[in-house]
C-alpha positions as a printed NumPy array, in Angstrom:
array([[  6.615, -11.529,  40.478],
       [ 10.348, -10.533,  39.51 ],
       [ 12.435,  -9.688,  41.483],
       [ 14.928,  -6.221,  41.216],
       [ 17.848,  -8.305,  40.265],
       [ 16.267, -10.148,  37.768],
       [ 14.789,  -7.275,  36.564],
       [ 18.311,  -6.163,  36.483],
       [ 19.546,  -8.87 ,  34.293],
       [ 16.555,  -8.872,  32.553],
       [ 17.734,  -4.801,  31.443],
       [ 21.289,  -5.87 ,  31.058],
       [ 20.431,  -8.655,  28.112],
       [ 18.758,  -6.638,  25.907],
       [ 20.385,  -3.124,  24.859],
       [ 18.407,  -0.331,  24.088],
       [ 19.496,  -0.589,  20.326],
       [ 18.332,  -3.783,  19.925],
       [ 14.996,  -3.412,  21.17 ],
       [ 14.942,  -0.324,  18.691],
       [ 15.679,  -2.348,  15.793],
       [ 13.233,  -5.427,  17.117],
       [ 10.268,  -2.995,  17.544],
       [ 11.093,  -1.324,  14.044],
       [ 10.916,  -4.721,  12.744],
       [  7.981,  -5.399,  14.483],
       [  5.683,  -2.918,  13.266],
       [  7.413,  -2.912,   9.61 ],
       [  5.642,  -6.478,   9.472],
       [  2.427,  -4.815,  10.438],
       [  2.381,  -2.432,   7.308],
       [  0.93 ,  -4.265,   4.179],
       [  3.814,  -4.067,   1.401],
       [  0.673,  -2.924,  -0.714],
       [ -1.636,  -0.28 ,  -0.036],
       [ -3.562,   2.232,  -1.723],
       [ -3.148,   5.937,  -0.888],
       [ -6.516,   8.364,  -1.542],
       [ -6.499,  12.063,  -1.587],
       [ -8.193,  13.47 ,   1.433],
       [-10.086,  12.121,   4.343],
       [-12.141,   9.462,   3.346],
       [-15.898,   9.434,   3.317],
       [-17.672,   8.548,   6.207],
       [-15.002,   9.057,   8.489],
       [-14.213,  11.163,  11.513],
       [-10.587,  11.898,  12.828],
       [-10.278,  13.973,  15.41 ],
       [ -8.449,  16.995,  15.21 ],
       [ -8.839,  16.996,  11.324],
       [-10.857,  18.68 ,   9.386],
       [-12.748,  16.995,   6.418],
       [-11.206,  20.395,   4.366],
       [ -7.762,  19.438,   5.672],
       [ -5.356,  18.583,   2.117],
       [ -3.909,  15.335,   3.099],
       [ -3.203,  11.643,   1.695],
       [ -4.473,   9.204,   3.636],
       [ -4.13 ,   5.568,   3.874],
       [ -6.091,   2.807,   5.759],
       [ -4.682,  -0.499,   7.09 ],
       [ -6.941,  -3.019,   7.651],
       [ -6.715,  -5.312,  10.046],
       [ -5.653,  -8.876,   8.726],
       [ -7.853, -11.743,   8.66 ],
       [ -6.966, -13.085,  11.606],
       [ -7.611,  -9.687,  13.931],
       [-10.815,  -8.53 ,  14.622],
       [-11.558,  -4.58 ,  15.646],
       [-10.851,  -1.264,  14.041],
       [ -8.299,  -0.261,  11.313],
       [ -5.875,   2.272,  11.256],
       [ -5.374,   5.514,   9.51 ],
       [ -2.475,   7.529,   8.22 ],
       [ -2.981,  10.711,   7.733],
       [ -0.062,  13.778,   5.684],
       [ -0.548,  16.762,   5.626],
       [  0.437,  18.349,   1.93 ],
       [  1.203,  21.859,   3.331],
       [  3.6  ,  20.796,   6.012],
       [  4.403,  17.068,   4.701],
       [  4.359,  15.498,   8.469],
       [  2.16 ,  13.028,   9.589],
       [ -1.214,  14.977,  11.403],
       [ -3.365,  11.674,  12.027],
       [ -1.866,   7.984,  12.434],
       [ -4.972,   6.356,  14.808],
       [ -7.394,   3.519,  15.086],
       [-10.972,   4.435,  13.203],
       [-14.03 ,   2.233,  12.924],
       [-14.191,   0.196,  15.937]])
């Protein structure tokens, strides 16, 4: 169990900014450098909040070989160009 001061050093070692840029680096390694982008929600899926009808590009990242469990899907909107689904599907 740690203590408040070491939790206190713990805070001090790391800056905010740092843990930023180690995160962003993080999950940029999760993101396959190639992927394949399909118009509209793909068949046989179901993401909630979004209808089938909804224009979008989607993608889906797998998991790697070495994870088991669901995938993930990224879903933009064409009218408003944001980002309306980005959640785990299939497991």
């Amino acid at each position: 169990m740690a203590t408040s001061q070491k939790m206190k050093e713990c805070d001090t070692e790391l800056s905010r900014q740092k843990a930023v840029r180690i995160i962003r680096k993080y999950l940029h390694r999760q993101i396959p450098k190639d992927f394949e982008i399909q118009d509209g929600v793909p068949d046989g899926c179901i993401l909630y909040g979004i209808s089938k009808d909804e224009p979008c590009w989607t993608v889906s990242i797998t998991p790697s070989a070495l994870q088991v469990g669901a995938g993930r899907i990224i879903c933009i909107s064409k009218r408003k160009g944001k980002v309306i689904f980005d959640g785990l599907v299939g497991e």
